[in-house]
N, C-alpha and C positions, 0 to 999 in steps of 0.2 A: 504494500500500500504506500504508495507515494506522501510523502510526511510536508503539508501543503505552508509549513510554516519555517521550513528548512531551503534557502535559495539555491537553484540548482542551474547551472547553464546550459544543462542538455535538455530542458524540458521547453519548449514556445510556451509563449502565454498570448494567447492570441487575442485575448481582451483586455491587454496591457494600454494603459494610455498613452498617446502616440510621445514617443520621445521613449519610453521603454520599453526596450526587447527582449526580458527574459526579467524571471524573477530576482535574480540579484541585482538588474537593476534598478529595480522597482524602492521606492523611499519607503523606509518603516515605518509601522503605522500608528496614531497619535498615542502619546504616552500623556495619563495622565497626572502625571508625577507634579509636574508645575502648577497644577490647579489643587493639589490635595493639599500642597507645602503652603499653597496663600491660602489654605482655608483654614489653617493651624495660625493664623500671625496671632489671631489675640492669645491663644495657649504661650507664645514663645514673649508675649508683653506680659503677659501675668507671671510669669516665671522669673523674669527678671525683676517686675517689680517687688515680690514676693520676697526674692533675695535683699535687695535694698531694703526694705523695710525690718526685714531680721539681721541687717548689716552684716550679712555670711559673705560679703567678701573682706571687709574690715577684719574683721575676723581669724579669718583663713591669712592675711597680710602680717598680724599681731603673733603667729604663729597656732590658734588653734583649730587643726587642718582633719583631724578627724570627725565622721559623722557623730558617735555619741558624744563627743565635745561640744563638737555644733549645735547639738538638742541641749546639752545642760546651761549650755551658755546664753542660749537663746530663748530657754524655759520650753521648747517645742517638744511634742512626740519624737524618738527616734525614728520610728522607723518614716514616720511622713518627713522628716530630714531627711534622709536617704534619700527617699523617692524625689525630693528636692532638688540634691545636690546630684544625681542622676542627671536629671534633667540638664542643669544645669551644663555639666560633661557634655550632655547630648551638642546643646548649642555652642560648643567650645567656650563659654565662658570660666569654667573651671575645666583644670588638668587633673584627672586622677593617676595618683604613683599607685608603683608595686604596694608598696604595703599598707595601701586600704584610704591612706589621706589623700587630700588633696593642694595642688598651689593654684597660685592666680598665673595666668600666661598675661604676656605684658599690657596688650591695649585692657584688661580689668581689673587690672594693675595701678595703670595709668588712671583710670577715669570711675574705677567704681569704688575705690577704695574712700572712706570720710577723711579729711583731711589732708587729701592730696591734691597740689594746686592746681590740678586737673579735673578735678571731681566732678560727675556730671550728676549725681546719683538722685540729686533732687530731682531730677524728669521722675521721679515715680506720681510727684504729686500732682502734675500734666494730667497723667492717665487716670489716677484718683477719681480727683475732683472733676475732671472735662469728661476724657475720651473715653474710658469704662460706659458711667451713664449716656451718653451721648451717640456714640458712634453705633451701637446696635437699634436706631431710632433712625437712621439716613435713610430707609428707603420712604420715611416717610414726610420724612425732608424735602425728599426729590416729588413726591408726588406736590407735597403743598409749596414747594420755595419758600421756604420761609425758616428761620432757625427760633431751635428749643429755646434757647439758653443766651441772649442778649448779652453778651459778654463785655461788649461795648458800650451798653446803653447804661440806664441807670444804676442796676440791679448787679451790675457786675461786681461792680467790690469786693463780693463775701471772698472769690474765688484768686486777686491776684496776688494776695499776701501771700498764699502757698507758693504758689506758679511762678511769681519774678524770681525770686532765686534759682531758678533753673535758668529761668531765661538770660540769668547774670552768667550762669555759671557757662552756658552753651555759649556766649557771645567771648567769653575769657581766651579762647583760642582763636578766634575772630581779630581781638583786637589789635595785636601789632599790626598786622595785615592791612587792618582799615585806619589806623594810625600813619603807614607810609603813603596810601593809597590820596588819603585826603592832603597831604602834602603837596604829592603830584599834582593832584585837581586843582590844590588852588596855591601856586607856586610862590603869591603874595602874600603869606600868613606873615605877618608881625611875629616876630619874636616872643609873644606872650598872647595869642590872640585870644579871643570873646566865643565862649563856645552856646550854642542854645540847644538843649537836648529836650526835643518833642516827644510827649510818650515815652519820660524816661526810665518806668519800673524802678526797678528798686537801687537804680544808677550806676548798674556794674559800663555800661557804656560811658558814662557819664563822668568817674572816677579813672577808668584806665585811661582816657580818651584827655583827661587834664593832666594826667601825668606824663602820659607819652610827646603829648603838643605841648608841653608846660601852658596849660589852656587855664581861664577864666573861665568855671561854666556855671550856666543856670539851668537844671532839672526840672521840667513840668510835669506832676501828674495827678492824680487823684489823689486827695487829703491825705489816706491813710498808707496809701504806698511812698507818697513822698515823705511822709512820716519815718517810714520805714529807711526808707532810703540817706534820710538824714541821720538817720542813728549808726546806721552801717558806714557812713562815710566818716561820721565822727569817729569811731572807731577806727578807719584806715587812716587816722590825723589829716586828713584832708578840708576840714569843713571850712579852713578859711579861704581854701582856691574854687571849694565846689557850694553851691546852696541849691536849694530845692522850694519850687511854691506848688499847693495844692491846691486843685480845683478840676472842673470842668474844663479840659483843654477848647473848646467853641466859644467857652464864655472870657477865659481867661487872658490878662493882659501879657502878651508874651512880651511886651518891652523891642527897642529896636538896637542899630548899631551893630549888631552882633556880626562878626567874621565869617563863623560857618554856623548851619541848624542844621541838628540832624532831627531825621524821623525814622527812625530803625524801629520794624517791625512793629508799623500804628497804621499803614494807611490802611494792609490788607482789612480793616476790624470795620470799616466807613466805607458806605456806599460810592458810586462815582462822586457824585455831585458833592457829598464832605468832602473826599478825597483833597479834591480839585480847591475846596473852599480852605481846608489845613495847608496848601503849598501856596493860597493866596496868603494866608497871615504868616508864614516863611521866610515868603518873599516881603514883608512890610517890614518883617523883624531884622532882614538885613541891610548890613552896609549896601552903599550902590560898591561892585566889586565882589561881595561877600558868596559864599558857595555855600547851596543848599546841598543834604546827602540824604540820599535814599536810600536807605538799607531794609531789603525786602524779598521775600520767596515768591520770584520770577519763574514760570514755569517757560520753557523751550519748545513755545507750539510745534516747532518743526521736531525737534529731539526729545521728546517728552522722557524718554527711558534714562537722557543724560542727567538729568535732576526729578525725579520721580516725587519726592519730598514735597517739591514747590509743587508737582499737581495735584498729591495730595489735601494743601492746603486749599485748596479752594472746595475744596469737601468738608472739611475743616470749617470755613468762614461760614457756609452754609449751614451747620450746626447749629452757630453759634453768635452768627453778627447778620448785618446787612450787607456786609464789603465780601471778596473775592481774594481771589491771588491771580491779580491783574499782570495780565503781558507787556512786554518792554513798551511796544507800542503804546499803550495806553499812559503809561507813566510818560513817556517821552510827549504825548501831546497832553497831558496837564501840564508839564512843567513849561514848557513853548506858551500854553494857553492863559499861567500865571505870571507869565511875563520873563523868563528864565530863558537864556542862552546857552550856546555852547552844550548842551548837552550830551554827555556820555555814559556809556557804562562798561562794567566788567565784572567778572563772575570773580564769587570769592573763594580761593584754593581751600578754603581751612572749613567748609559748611557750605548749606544749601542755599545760602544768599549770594544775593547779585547788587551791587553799587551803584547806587544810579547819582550822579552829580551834574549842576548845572549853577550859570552864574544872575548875578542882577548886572544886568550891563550899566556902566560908569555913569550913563548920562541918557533923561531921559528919550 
């Protein structure tokens, strides 16, 4: 009996389609492997978070590398630590040795461990607070257009005190990067220049960004995050180079003169028309000269696969705001539209953002 799943070249296949003439040339047939592995993503986010929250890579870094350690240390069941730290192995986040413990391999090393100047581990409270509840809700998101959870609008607060420390912490590897980058852009910085940080969270942009430009800056954001934000910066001895006012960034007087404004990671949260209306008060807040910076998850209409992250987010915004993860184009004609020159961008090597800068020209 001829074995019809074994390619053979002596046998025609006479209902091959045209282009192939025998079964080994014929393409193999769909595997469903790539669909079963994204039907697992949330399994492989709760698994990490999971770990974060029981600080089992701190942990395993401090030296206690075995599972019944792991459980006494973290008050947990053994043997559901096991099945844990399995897991864990499974997605190469943990190394298991021969004799039963476990190390950290470098990138959870690098970024999961507390403490370390890399840390990102707060993204658990992201998935917490937001994408847990949220994201098993999208399809019916997409039916109504419209998002659950106003993240933007009044009602958001409850949720950014968690969430900006991540967003500090993800932007910390960002920041040299966007520190040279805005030099470039705007080659006329003073020596001590005027920095205005729009939608500053909890000011981890706002901090690295005075110290690397030896910058003046002023931090806008909601009462309680700029609260926040000023206690964290008095802490880094910074509060005489950095300050913070809270309010409603639409209502709020952003002040003028300023050298550069950034808006990193605020317009996607505002429909077009705010959008548009926040790089109009940008633009009044700066010098004539002065360079606004855009820092935002651009998705790559043509490339979508090369940053997947930024198309995500517009899934994202739809949960959760009125705004988008608007394409270059669109950015690029608010900023023209706000009265902005010179406009450019570039992707940032260190994360799924993209730089978008432009100037107030000299004279009107």
């Amino acid at each position: 009996m001829t074995d019809l799943f074994t390619p053979t070249a002596t046998v025609a296949d006479d209902t091959a389609p045209t282009g192939y003439g025998s079964c080994e040339d014929r393409p193999a047939p769909p595997d469903p492997a790539r669909i079963l592995d994204l039907s697992w993503g949330i399994a492989r986010t709760g698994t990490l978070v999971a770990a974060l929250e029981l600080d089992v890579f701190s942990l395993i870094a401090a030296g206690t590398r075995t599972v019944p350690a792991l459980a006494e240390s973290t008050g947990t069941n053994e043997r559901a630590m096991g099945l844990l730290t399995g897991a864990l192995n499974a997605l190469g986040l943990l190394v298991r040795q021969r004799d039963g413990g476990y190390r950290l391999p470098a990138d959870s090393a690098a970024f999961l461990v507390r403490g370390a100047p890399n840390y990102l581990g707060d993204l658990r409270h992201m998935h917490r607070v937001i994408n847990f509840p949220l994201w098993p809700r999208l399809t019916e998101a997409v039916r109504g257009d419209r998002p659950f959870d106003d993240l933007f609008g009044d009602d958001g607060s409850r949720v950014w005190e968690q969430v900006t420390p991540y967003l500090d912490q993800l932007g910390g590897a960002a920041a040299p990067w966007l520190a040279q980058a805005l030099r470039e852009a705007a080659p006329g910085l003073p020596a001590e220049p005027s920095l205005l940080d729009a939608g500053c969270g909890s000011g981890g942009y706002t901090r690295a960004l005075a110290r690397l430009l030896n910058a003046r800056a002023v931090g806008l954001d909601r009462p309680d995050v700029a609260k926040l934000a000023a206690e964290q910066t008095e802490a880094a001895g910074l509060s005489e180079k950095v300050t913070f006012r809270g309010g409603e960034l639409r209502e709020l007087d952003w002040g003028t003169s300023y050298d550069l404004a950034l808006l990193s990671n605020l317009l996607h949260g505002y429909s077009e028309n705010e959008a548009l209306s926040l790089l109009r008060r940008a633009r009044a807040a700066l010098r004539p000269g002065g360079t606004v910076a855009v820092f935002e998850f651009v998705p790559d209409v043509e490339r979508p696969m090369d940053n997947p992250v930024a198309g995500f987010f517009s899934l994202q915004m739809l949960l959760t705001s009125e705004g988008s993860g608007y394409a270059l184009d669109e950015y690029q004609g608010w900023l023209r539209e706000a009265g902005f020159t010179k406009v450019a961008a570039r992707r940032c090597p260190a994360g799924p953002q993209t730089l978008i800068t432009a100037v107030v020209p000299e004279t009107a």
